[in-house]
C-alpha positions in Angstrom: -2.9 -0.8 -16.3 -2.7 -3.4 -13.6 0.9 -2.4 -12.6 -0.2 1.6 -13.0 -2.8 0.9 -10.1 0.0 -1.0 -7.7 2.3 2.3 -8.5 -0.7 4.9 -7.9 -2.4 3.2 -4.9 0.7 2.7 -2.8 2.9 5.8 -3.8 2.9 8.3 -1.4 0.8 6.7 1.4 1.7 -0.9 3.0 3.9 -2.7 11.9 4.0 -2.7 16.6 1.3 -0.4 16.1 1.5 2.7 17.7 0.0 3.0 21.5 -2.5 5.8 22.0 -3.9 5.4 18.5 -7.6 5.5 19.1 -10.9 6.4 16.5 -11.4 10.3 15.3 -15.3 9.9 15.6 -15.1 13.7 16.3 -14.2 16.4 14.2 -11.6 18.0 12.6 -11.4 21.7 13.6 -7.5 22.2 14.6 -5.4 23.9 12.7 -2.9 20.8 11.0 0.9 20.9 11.8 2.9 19.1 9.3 5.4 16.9 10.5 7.9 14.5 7.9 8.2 10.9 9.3 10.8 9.1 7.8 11.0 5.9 9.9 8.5 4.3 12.7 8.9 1.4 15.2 6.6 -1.2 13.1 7.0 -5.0 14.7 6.6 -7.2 11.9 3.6 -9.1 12.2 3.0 -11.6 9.3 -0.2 -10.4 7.5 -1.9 -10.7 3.7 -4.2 -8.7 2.3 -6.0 -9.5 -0.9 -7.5 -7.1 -3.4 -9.7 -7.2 -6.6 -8.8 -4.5 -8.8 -11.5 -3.2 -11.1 -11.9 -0.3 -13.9 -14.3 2.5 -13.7 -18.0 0.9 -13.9 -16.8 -2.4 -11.6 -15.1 -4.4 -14.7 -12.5 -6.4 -12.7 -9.0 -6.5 -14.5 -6.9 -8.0 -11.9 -5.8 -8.8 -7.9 -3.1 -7.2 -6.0 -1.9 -9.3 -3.0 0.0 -7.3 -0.4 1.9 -9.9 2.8 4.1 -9.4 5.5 6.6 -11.5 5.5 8.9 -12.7 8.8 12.4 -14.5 7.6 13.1 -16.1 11.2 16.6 -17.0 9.4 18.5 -13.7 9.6 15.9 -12.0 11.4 14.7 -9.8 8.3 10.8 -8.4 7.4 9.7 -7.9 3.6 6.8 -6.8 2.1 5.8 -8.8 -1.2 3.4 -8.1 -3.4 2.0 -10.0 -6.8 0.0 -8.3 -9.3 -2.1 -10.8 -12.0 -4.1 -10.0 -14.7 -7.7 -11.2 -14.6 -10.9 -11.8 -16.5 -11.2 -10.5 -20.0 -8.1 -8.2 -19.2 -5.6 -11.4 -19.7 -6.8 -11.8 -23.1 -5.3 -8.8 -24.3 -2.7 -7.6 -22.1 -1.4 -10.2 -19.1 0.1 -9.1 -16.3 2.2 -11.0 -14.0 4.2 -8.7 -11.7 6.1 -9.3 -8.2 7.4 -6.9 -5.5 10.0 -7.7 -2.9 11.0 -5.3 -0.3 13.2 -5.6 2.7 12.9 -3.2 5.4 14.9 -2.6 8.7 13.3 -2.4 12.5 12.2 1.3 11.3 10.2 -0.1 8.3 13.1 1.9 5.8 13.6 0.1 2.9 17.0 -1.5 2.2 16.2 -3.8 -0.9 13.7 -3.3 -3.7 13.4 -6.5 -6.2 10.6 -5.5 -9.4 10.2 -8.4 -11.9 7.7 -7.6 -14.4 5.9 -10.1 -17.0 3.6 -7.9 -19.1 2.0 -8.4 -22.3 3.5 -10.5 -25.2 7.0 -11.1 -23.8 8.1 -8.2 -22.3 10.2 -9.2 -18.8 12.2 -6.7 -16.8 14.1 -6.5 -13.6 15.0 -4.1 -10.8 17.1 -3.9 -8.1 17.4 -1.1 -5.4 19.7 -0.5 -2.6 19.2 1.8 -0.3 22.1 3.2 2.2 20.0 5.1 4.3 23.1 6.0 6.3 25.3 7.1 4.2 22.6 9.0 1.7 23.6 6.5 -1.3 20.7 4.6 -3.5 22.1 2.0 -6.1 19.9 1.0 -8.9 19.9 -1.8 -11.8 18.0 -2.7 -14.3 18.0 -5.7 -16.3 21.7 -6.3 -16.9 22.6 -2.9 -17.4 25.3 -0.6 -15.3 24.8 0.2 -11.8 23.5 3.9 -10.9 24.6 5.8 -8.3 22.1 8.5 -6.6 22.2 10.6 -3.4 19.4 11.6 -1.0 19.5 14.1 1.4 18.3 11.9 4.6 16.0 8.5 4.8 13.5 7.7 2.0 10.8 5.5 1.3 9.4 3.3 -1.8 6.1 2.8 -2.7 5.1 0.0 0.1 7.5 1.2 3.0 5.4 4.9 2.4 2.5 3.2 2.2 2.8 0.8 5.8 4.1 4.1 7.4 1.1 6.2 6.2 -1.1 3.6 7.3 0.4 3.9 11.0 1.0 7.4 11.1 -0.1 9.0 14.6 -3.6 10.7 12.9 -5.2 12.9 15.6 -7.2 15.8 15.4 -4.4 17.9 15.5 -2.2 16.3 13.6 -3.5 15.7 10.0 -1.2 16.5 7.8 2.5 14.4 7.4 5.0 14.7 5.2 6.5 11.2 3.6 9.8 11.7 2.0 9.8 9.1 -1.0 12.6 7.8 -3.5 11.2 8.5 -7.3 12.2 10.2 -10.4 15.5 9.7 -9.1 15.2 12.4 -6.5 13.9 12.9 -2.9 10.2 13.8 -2.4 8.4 15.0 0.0 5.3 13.4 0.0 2.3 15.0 1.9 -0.3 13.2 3.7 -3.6 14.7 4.6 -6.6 13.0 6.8 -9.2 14.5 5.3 -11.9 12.9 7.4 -14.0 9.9 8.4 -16.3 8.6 6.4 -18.6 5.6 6.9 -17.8 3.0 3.9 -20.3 -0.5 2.9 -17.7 -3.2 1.7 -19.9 -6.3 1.0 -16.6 -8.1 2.6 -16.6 -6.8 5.8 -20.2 -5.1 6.4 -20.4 -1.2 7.1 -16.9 0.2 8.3 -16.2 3.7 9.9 -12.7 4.9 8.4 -10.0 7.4 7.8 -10.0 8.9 4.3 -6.4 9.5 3.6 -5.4 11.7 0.5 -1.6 11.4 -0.6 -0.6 14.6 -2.6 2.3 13.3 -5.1 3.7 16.1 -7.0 6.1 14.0 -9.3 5.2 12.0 -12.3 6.9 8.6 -10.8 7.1 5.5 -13.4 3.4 6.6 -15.0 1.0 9.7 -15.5 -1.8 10.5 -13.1 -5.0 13.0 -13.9 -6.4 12.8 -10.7 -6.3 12.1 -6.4 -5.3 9.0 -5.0 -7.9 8.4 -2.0 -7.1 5.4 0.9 -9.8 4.3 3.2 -8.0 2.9 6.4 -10.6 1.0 9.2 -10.8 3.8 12.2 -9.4 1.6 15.0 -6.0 0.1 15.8 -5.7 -2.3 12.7 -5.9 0.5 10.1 -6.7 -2.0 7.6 -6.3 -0.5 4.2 -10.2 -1.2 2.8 -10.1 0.4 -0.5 -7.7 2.5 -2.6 -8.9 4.7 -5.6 -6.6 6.6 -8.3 -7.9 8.6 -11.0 -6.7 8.0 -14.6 -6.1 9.4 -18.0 -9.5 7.9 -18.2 -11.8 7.0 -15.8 -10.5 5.3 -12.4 -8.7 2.5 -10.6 -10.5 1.1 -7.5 -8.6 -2.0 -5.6 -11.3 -3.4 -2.8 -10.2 -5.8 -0.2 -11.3 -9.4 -0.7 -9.5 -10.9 1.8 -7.8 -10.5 5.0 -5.8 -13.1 6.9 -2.7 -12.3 9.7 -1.6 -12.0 13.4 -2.1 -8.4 13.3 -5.4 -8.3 13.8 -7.2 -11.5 15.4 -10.5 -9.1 16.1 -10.9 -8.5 12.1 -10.7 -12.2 12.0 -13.0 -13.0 14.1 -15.3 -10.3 12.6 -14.6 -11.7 9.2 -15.8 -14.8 10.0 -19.1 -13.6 11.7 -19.6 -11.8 8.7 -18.8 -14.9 6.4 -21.7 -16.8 8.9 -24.0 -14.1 8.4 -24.0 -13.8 4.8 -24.2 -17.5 3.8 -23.2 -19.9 6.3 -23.7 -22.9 4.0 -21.2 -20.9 1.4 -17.2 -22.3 0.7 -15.6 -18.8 1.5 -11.9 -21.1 1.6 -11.3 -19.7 -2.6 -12.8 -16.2 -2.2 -9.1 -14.4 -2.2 -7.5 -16.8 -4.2 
């Protein structure tokens, strides 16, 4: 369930961030033009962002940790990503799960690594190379034979879709983009829509104004869905993804940022730690994303 969540919340949607992009307080009367991105000019600033992942009615089952990650030594970025098990849910069905991807200067993925550790002794292993010039995506798995699959210009995986949603250009005439994303062994055009702003509590960060994003998948991907994925991203330059809900077979997924640390943003971490003052000043806060 832990692993569905990381597929649902980041499918279709984890940069220099783009000048001009400002708050959309005001509202959202234009008629939307949709426009597919493929590839942005993201820097890669090292950043990690910490979630707790809970079930319908706020039982936690896990944490999803989400980094950017600089290699100085041939001048690559990656985004990794670790999904545990947690609480009660371990007993039953642990989850230990990791995510490697490399991107170039455009924030296309050229490398996918998936190694997943899930219940009582299952282990598996992916590997994904994209070509983005030449159209060609080679996949493994485990030790089995190489696969051969062509695309019909860039795509995305689940975290290079998700960065680039976070920094698309959102204004009130543009609120609709089209994400073109590698799954079910085909090219899809994934739609982004801002459907708003909404004014969200986190007990985290305080009372945030953000832009409720709404990814519209229409392929089935590694799992089934029943319902909407929704992203809240902070309305300023940061975009900080503050809370991601997908509905289920049954019930929902929510994953709630816990923690936020990275040279991104220095004014969320400044804010963090005035929030961190305010709340209980006489409080460890060092093991709360742990």
């Amino acid at each position: 369930m832990i692993s569905l969540l990381i597929r649902l919340v980041v499918l279709g949607s984890l940069g220099q961030l783009l000048a001009g992009t400002v708050t959309l307080a005001e509202s959202l009367e234009a008629q939307p033009r949709v426009n597919e991105v493929s590839a942005l000019a993201i820097d890669c600033r090292p950043e990690v962002l910490t979630y707790d992942i809970s079930w319908t009615g706020g039982i936690k089952i896990g944490k999803m940790n989400l980094a950017v990650v600089r290699n100085d030594k041939d001048e690559t970025c990656e985004i990794h990503a670790r999904v545990r098990d947690s609480g009660l849910f371990r007993l039953f069905y642990p989850v230990d799960d990791t995510f490697v991807t490399q991107v170039d200067e455009t924030w296309l993925p050229l490398r996918y690594e998936v190694e997943q550790r899930e219940g009582e002794g299952y282990e598996a292993r992916r590997l994904t190379v994209y070509d983005q010039r030449q159209g060609l995506i080679r996949y493994w798995k485990n030790k089995g034979e190489e696969q051969e699959f062509t695309a019909a210009g860039p795509v995305h995986n689940e975290f290079t879709s998700f960065f680039v949603t976070r920094f698309l250009p959102w204004s009130t005439e543009h609120t609709r983009f089209v994400v073109p994303t590698w799954a079910d062994e085909s090219r899809n055009p994934v739609e982004v829509e801002l459907r708003g702003t909404k004014r969200i509590y986190s007990h985290y960060m305080g009372t945030v104004e953000t832009l409720e994003v709404l990814p519209r998948m229409t392929f089935k991907g590694l799992y089934d869905k029943s319902g909407d994925t929704v992203i809240w991203f902070s309305d300023d330059r940061c975009r900080i993804p503050l809370r991601i809900n997908s509905k289920i077979l049954i019930g929902s997924l929510t994953a709630e940022l816990k923690e936020y640390d990275g040279e991104r943003c220095p004014e969320w971490l400044e804010r963090i730690a005035q929030r961190r003052s305010a709340l209980a000043p006489e409080l460890d806060w060092s093991g709360m994303g742990d």
